[in-house]
C-alpha positions in Angstrom: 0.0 0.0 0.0 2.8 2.1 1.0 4.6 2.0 -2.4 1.6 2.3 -4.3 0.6 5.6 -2.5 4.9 6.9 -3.3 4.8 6.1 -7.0 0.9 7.9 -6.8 2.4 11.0 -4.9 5.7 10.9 -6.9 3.5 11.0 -10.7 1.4 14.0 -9.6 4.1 16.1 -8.1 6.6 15.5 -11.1 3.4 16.6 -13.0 3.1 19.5 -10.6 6.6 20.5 -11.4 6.4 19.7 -15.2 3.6 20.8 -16.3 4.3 20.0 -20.1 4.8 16.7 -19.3 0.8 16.7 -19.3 0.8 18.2 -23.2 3.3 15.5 -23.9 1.0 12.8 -25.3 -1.3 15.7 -27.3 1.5 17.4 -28.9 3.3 13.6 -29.9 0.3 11.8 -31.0 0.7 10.0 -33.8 4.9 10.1 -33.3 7.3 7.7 -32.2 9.0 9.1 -29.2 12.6 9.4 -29.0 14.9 7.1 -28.2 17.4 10.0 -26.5 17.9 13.1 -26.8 22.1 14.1 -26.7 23.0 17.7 -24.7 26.2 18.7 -25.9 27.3 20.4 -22.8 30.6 20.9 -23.8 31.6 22.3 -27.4 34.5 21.9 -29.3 38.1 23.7 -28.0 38.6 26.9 -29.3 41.5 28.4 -31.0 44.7 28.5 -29.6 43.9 25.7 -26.9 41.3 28.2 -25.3 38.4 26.4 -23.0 35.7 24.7 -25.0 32.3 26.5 -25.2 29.4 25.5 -22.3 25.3 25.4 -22.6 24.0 28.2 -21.1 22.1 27.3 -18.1 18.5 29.0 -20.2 19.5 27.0 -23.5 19.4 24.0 -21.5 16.2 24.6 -19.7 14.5 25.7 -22.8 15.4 22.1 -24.3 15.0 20.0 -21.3 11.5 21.9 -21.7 10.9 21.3 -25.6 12.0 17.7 -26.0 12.7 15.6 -22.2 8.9 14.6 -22.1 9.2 12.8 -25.5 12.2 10.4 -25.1 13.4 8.2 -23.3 16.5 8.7 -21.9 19.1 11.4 -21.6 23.0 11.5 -22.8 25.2 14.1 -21.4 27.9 14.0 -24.7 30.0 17.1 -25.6 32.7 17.2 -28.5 34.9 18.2 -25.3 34.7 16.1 -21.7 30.9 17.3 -20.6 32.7 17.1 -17.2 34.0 20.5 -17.7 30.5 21.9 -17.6 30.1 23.1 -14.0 26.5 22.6 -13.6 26.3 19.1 -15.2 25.5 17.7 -12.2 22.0 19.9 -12.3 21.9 18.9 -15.5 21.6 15.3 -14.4 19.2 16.3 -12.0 16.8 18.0 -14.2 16.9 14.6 -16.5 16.0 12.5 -13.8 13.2 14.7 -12.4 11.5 14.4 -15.5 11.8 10.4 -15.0 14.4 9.7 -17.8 17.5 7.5 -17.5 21.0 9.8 -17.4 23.8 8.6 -19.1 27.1 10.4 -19.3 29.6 9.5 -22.2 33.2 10.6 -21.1 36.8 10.2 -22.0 37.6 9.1 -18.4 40.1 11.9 -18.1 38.4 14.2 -15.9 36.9 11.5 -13.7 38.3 11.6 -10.6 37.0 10.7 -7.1 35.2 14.3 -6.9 33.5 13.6 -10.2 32.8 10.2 -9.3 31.0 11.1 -6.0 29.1 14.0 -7.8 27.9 11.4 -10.5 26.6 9.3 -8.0 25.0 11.3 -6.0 23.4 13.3 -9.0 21.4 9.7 -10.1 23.5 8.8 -12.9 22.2 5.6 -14.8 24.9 4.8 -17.4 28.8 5.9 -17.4 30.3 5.6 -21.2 33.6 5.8 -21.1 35.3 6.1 -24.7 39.1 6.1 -23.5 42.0 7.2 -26.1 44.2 5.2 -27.9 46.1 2.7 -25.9 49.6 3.3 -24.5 48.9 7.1 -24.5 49.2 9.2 -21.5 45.5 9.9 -21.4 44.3 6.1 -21.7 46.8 5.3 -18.9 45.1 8.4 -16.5 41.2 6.7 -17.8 42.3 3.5 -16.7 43.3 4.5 -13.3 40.1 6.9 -13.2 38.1 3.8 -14.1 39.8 1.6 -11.5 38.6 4.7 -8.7 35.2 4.3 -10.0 34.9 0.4 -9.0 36.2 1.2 -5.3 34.3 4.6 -4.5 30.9 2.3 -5.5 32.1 -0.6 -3.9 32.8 1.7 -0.2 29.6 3.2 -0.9 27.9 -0.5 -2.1 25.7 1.9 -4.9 25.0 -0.2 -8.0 24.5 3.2 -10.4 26.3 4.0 -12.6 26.6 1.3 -14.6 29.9 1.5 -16.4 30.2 0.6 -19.8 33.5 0.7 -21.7 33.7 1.0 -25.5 36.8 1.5 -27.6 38.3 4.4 -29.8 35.5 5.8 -32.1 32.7 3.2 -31.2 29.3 4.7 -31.4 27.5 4.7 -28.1 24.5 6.5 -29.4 20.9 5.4 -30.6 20.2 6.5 -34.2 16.4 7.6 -33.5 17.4 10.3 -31.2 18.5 14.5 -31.2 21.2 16.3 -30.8 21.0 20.0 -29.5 24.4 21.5 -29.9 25.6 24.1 -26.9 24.6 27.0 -28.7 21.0 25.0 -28.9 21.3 24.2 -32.9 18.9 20.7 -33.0 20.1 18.1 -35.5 18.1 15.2 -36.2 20.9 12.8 -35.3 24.2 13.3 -36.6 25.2 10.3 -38.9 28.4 8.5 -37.8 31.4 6.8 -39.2 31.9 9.3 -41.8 28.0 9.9 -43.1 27.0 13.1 -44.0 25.5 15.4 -41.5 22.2 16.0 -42.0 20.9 19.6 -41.7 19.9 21.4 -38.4 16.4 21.7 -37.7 17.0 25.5 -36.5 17.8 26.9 -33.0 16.0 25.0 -29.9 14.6 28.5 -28.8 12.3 28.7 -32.1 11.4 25.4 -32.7 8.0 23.6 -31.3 8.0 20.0 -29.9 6.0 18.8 -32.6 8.1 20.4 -35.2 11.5 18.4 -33.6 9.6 15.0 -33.5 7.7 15.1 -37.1 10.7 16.4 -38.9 13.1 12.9 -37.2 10.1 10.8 -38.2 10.7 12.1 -41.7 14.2 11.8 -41.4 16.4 8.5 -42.9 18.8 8.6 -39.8 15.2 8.5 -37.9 13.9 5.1 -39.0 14.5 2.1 -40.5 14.0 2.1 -44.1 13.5 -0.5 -46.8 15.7 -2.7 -48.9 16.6 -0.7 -52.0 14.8 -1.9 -54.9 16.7 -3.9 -57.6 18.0 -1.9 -60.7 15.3 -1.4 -63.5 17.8 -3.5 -65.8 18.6 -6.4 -63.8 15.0 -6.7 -62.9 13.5 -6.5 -66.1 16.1 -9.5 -67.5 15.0 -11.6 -64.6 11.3 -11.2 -64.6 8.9 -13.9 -66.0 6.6 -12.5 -68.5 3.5 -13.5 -68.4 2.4 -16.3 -71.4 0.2 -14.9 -74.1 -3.7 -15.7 -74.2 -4.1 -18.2 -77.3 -6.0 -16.0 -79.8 -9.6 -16.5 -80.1 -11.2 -18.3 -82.8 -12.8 -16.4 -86.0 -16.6 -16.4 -85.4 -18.8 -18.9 -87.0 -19.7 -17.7 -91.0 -23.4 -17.3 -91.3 -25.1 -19.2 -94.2 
């Protein structure tokens, strides 16, 4: 009875607190919802080594607004460490007040017992770490990050965040999903492995919901899509035509 009444109180006050969540299912009818939604909190360096560029605190609470209630989940990515955002931990925060999973894909460089401890107690789900090429300085300093992780959980006997190690260049990301960039551009997932980028969808602060989600669904890097047909040529020389109708006799001559 007890847990019952929780989960009860629990779905009306994140409703309370998110009140779009309740225009969710209006605005999405008829859409597939996302499978993730990727904050780049961290953009690329800037010239002459100078710090990478960071979400504003409004861009991400516009988008966290826009697009949370309609996926699933939540990945904290940057094209530098998100760990150098300083509010990623609100970040995290936000995600799982809106019921999503959190997952944080990192180089492992950055993650040190500080981090580890602010992950943890932030309600991180997942921990990708995508460590650099082996025998390099910075693999040697994720691996010994990565080795801190398993004893500050096992002190603390926590079971989140699940760690999950990929190698150099592996894609950790669902296709069906978008990306809003720092500077809140939304791409409809950003191909991989040397695919063409497809074309922002505009800024985050002018775009509705239901523009986002009917513009993936309409997307190729958005669904699945059918075996391409054979070429005319090939098909035509391999295609059974269809045996001619014997003609009909001449009608009978009238006397």
């Amino acid at each position: 009875m007890g847990g019952w009444l929780n989960r009860r109180l629990y779905r009306i006050f994140l409703r309370i607190r998110h009140p779009e969540i309740i225009l969710a299912r209006w605005r999405g009818r008829g859409l597939e919802p996302l499978d993730a939604v990727c904050v780049e909190c961290a953009g690329p360096p800037g010239a002459d080594s100078a710090p990478p560029s960071l979400m504003a605190r409004a861009v991400f609470r516009l988008a966290a607004r826009k697009t949370f209630p309609y996926a699933r989940g939540v990945i904290f990515t940057g094209r530098s460490d998100p760990l150098l955002h300083g509010e990623l931990r609100e970040m995290i925060h936000a995600a799982r007040s809106y019921g999503k999973e959190a997952r944080v894909v990192t180089d492992g460089i950055l993650l040190d017992e500080g981090t580890i401890c602010a992950l943890i107690a932030a309600g991180t789900d997942h921990l990708t770490v995508r460590p650099a090429a082996a025998g390099t300085p910075a693999s040697d300093r994720a691996a010994f990050n990565i080795g801190v992780l398993g004893k500050v959980m096992e002190e603390m006997d926590v079971p989140r965040p699940a760690l999950e190690l990929l190698p150099p260049g592996a894609p950790a990301i669902p296709a069906r999903r978008i990306d809003i960039a720092w500077d809140g551009t939304v791409h409809p997932g950003r191909a991989m492995h040397g695919a063409k980028t497809p074309e922002p969808l505009g800024n985050i602060r002018g775009l509705p919901p239901r523009a986002i989600l009917s513009a993936l669904s309409s997307s190729p890097q958005g669904r699945l899509q059918p075996p391409l047909p054979a070429p005319a040529a090939s098909r035509g020389s391999s295609r059974r035509r269809r045996p001619s109708s014997p003609p009909s006799p001449p009608p009978p001559e009238r006397g």
